[in-house]
N, C-alpha and C positions, 0 to 999 in steps of 0.2 A: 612328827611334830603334832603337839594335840592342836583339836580341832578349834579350842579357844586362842591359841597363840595366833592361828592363822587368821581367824577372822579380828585381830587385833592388828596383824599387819596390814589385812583388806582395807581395815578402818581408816588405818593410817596413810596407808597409799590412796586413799582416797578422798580421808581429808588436806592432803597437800592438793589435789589435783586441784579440789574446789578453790582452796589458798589463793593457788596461781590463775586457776580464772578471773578471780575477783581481783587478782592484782592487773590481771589484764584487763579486763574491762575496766579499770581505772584508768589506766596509763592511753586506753583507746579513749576515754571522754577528755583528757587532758589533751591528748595530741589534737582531736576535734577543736579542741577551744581555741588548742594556740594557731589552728591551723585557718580554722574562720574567721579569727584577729588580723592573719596574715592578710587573710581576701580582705578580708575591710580595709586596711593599710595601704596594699598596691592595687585596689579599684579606685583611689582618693576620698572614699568615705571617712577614711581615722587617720589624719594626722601623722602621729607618733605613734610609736610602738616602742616595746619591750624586749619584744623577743628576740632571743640570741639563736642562730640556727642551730646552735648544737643542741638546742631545749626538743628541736624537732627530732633531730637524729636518736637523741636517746631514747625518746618517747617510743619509737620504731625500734632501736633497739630491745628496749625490755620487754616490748610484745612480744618480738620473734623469741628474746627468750623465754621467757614464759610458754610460747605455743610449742617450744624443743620439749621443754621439762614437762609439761601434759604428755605430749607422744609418751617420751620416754616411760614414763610413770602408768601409761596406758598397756606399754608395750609391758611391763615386768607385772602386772596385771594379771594381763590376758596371759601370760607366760605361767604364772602362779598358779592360776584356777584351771590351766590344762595339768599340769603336775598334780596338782591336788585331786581332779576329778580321775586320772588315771591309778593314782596310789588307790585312792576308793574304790576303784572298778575293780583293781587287783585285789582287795581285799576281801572283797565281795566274792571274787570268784573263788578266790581260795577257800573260803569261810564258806560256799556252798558243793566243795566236792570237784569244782572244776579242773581240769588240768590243761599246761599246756603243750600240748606235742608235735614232734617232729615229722611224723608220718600217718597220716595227713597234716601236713602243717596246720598249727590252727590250737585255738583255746576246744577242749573237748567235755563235753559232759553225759554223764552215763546214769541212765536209769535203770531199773531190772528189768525193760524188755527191750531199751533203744537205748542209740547212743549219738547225743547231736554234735556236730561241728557249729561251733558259733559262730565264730569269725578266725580269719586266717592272723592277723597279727595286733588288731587297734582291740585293748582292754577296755574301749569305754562302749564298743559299739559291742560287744562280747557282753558283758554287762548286762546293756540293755537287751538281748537277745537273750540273755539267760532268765531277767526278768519278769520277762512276756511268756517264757515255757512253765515258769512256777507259776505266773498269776493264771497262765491256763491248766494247771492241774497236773503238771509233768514233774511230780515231787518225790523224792527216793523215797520209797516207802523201809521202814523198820522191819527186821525181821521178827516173826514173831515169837514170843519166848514161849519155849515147847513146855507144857503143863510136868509137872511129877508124877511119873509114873505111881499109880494108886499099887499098893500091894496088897 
């Protein structure tokens, strides 16, 4: 999946999440209202009232729902961007020569005078370890192309 689709689904999972906050922090000042109408009611401060208990119960219900559908939506998130950062590591690794083997278990990479183990199974921690051997100068070097023999 290209890398624009996905941050279109980030976008989107993320603008629902906001959605639902805001519809919960709605349904939380509404239930305050009717809930400090109530105290004014049964203290003898107001009279009459309006409210039907079920205004309360909903109110609490569509919080809790709201606060499921955040998890949830938080949860396929956090689930997305671990997939996504592991597809990247493995591409990464692939794309710089890495391999992964069996004996020694483990992501492996081979220079022309060493050969490091990076990590035994997690692509994203391999990655980063492969990262830090390039930015410190552990880069396959080319071979050189041998001149024409002059005749």
């Amino acid at each position: 999946m290209s890398k624009q689709k996905l941050r279109a689904i980030y976008k989107q999972l993320n603008d629902k999440i906001e959605d639902s906050k805001e519809a919960a922090v709605f349904e939380i000042k509404e239930l305050k209202t009717d809930l400090n109408e109530l105290q004014r009611h049964f203290s003898g401060r107001k009279k009459e009232t309006d409210i039907q208990p079920d205004d309360v119960l909903r109110s609490a219900y569509e919080i809790a729902s709201q606060m499921r559908e955040i998890a949830k939506r938080r949860e396929i998130l956090a689930e997305m961007e671990d997939v996504a950062a592991e597809a990247e590591a493995l591409e990464y690794l692939e794309s710089r020569g890495a391999k992964l083997l069996t004996r020694p278990a483990g992501w492996h990479f081979q220079t022309a005078k060493e050969r490091f183990l990076l990590h035994d199974e997690d692509a994203v921690k391999a990655a980063a370890e492969l990262r830090k051997l390039l930015a410190a100068g552990k880069r396959l070097k080319r071979p050189r192309k041998k001149k024409a023999a002059k005749k």
